[in-house]
C-alpha positions as MATLAB code, in Angstrom:
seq = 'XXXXXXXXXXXXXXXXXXXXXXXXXXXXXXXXXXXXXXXXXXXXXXXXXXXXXXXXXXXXXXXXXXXXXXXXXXXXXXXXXXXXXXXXXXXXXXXXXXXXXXXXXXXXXXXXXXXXXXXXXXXXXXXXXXXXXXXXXXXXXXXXXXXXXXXXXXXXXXXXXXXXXXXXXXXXXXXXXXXXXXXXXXXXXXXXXXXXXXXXXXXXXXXXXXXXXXXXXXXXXXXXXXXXXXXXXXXXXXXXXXXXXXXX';
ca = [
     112.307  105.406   91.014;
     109.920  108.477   91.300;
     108.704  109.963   94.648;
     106.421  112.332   96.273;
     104.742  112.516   99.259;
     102.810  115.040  101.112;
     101.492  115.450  105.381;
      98.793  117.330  106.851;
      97.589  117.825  110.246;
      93.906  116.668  109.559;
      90.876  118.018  110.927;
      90.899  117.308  114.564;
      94.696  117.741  115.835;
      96.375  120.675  116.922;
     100.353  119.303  115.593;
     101.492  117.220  113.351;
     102.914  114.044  114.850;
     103.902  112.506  111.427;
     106.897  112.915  110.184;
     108.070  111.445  106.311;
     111.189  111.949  104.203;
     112.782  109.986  101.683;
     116.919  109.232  101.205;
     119.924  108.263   99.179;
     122.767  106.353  100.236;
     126.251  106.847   98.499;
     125.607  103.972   96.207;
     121.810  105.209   95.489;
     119.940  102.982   97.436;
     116.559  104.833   97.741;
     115.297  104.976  101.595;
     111.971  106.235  101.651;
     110.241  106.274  105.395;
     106.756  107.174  107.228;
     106.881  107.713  111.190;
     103.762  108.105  113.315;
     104.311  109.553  116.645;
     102.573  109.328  119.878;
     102.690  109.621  123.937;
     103.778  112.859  125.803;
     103.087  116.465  125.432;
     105.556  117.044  122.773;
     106.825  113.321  122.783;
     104.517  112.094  119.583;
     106.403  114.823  117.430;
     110.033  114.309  118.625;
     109.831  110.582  118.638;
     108.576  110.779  114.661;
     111.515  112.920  113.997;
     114.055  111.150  116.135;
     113.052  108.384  114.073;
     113.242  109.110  110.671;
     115.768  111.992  110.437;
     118.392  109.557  112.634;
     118.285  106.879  110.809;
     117.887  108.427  106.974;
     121.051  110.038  107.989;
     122.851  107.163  109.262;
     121.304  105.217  105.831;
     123.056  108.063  103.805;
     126.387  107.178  104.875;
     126.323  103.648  103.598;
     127.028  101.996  100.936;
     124.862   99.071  100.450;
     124.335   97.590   97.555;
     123.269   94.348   98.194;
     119.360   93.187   99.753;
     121.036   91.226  102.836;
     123.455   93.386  104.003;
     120.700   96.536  103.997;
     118.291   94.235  105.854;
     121.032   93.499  108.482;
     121.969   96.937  108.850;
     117.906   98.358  109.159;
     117.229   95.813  112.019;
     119.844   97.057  113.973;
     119.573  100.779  113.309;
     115.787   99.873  114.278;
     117.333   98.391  117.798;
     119.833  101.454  118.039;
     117.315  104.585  117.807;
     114.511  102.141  120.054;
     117.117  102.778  122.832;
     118.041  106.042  121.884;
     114.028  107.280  121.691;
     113.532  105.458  125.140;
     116.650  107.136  126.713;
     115.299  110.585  125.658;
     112.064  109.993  127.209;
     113.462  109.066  130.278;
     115.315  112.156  130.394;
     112.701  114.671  129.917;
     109.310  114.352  131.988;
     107.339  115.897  129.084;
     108.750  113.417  126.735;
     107.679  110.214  128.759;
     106.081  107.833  126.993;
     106.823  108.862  123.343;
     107.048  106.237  120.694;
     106.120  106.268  116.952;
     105.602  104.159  114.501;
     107.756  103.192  111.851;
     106.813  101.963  107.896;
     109.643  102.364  105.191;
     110.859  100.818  101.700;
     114.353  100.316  100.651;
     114.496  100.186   96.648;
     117.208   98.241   95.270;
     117.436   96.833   91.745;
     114.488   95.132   90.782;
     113.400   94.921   94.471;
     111.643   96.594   97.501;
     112.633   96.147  101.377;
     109.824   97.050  103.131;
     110.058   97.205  106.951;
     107.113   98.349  109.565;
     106.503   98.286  113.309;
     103.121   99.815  114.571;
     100.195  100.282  112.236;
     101.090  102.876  109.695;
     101.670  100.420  106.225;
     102.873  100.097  103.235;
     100.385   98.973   99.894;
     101.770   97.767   96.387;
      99.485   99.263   93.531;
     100.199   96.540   90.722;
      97.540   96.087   87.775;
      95.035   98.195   89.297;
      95.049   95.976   92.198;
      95.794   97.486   95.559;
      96.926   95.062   97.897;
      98.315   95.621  101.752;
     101.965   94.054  102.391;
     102.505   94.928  105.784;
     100.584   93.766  109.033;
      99.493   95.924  111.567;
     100.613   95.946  114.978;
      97.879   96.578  116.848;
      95.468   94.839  119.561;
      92.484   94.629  116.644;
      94.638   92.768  114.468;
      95.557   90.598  116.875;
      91.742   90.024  117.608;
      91.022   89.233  113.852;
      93.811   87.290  113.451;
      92.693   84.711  116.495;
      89.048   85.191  114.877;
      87.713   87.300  117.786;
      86.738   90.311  115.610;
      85.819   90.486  112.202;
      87.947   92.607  109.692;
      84.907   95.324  109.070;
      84.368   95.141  113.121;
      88.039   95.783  113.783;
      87.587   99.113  111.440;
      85.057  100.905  114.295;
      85.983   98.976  117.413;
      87.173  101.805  120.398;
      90.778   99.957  121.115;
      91.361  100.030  117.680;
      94.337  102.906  118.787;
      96.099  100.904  120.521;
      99.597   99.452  119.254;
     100.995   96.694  120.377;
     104.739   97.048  119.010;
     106.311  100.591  118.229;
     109.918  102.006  118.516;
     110.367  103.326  121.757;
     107.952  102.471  124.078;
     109.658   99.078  125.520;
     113.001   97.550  125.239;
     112.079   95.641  122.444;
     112.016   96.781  118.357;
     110.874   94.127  116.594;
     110.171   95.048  112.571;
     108.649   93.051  109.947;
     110.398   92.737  106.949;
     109.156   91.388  103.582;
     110.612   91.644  100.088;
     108.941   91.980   97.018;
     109.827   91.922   93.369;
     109.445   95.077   91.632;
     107.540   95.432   88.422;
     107.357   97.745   85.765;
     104.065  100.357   86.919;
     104.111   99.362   90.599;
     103.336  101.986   93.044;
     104.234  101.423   96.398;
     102.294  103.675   99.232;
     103.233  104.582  102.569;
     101.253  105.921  104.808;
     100.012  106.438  108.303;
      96.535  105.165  109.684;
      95.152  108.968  109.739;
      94.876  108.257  106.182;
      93.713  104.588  106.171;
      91.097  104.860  109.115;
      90.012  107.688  106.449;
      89.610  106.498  103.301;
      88.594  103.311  101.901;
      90.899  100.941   99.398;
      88.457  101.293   96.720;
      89.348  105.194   97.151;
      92.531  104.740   97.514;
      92.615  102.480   94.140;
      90.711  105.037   92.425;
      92.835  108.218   93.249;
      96.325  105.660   92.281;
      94.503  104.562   88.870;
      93.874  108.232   87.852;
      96.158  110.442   85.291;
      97.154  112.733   88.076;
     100.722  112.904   88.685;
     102.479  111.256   91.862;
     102.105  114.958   93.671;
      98.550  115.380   93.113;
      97.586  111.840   93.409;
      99.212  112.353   97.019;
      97.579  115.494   97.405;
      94.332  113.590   96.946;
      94.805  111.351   99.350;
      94.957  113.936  101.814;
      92.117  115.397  100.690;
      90.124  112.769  100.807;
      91.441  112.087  104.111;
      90.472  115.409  105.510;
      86.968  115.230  103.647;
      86.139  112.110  105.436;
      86.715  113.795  109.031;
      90.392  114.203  108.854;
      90.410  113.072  112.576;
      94.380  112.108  112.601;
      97.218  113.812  111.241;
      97.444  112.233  107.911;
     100.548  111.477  105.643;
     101.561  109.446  101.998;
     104.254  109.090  100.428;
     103.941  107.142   97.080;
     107.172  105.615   95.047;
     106.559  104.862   91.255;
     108.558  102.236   89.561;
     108.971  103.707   86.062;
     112.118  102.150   84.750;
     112.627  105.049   82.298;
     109.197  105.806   81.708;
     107.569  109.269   83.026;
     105.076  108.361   85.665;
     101.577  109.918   84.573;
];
């Protein structure tokens, strides 16, 4: 499994509240994962980083090597660092509030784990098809969903911000977890919503179909992210499934 994955502050923003890195267990288990911060003065960018660099370290220790078992163990390291994030922000007065999202894939095998809470996502680029496989957490989605709003509404509407599960912000952590068969070509993207409130999927397909490699294809995003407004810090992180062959 190849990776790359770049961040940039965008247009608008002063920091960068994402935070994205990608880890290896002790059997080899690739853990690659996207956090979106929010809330506090400084609470958006230590909530990101709580999240991701706590539990990819806790990930490296393990040694899964079995779907179930790695499931088991993400759901309640999910549960673990929601306390541990809330605890911190009750601590610290300019912390209050914090929370991020959370959007990550576990590659194993011939299969991805892929895990979200919040609205940053995860897409599988399969036959030139892009397709989304998480579900956002957010008040919009909830208004499509019950046929309140219609999908190209939800895109503009002024709540559109607001999240309606992320880790940290209330006692509960609850993550959505699919799995999906790998195939030979897939690229799976993670990203967070600076990027996808950005740029369209057409874009995205285009910039995933082209001969760049995974850096530059990443560094595209961004680009295009930034040339569309850039009005959110903006982050990808692609993984290409080339089972031996050199990713283009």
């Amino acid at each position: 499994m190849k990776f790359a994955y770049r961040t940039d502050v965008g247009q608008r923003r002063a920091n960068n509240e994402d935070y994205v890195s990608v880890y290896q267990n002790i059997a080899g288990v690739q853990f690659a994962i996207v956090a979106d911060g929010m809330g506090g003065h400084l609470g958006g960018d230590v909530a990101s980083a709580m999240a991701v660099l706590h539990i990819g370290y806790d990930f490296e220790q393990t040694e899964f090597d079995k779907v179930e078992p790695i499931i088991s163990w993400l759901v309640a390291e999910l549960q673990k660092e929601n306390k541990h994030i809330l605890n911190k922000s009750q601590q610290y007065p300019d912390l209050s509030g914090m929370g991020t999202t959370f959007v990550a894939a576990i590659y194993y095998q011939n299969e991805f784990i892929i895990a979200n809470i919040g609205d940053s996502r995860a897409y599988l680029f399969r036959e030139q098809k892009l397709s989304q496989m998480t579900e956002d957490h957010s008040l919009v989605n909830e208004l499509v969903k019950h046929g309140q709003l219609s999908a190209e509404a939800a895109k503009h509407h002024p709540q559109k911000n607001i999240i309606t599960r992320t880790l940290g912000v209330s006692e509960q952590a609850d993550a959505d977890v699919v799995v999906r068969r790998a195939q030979h070509g897939d690229y799976i993207l993670l990203c967070s919503d600076g990027l996808t409130n950005m740029v369209s999927d057409d874009e995205i397909s285009t910039i995933l179909a082209s001969p760049r490699s995974l850096e530059l294809k990443c560094q595209a995003l961004i680009d295009a992210a930034n040339a569309a407004g850039g009005l959110d810090n903006i982050t990808a992180l692609l993984l290409y499934e080339d089972r031996g062959v050199t990713a283009q």
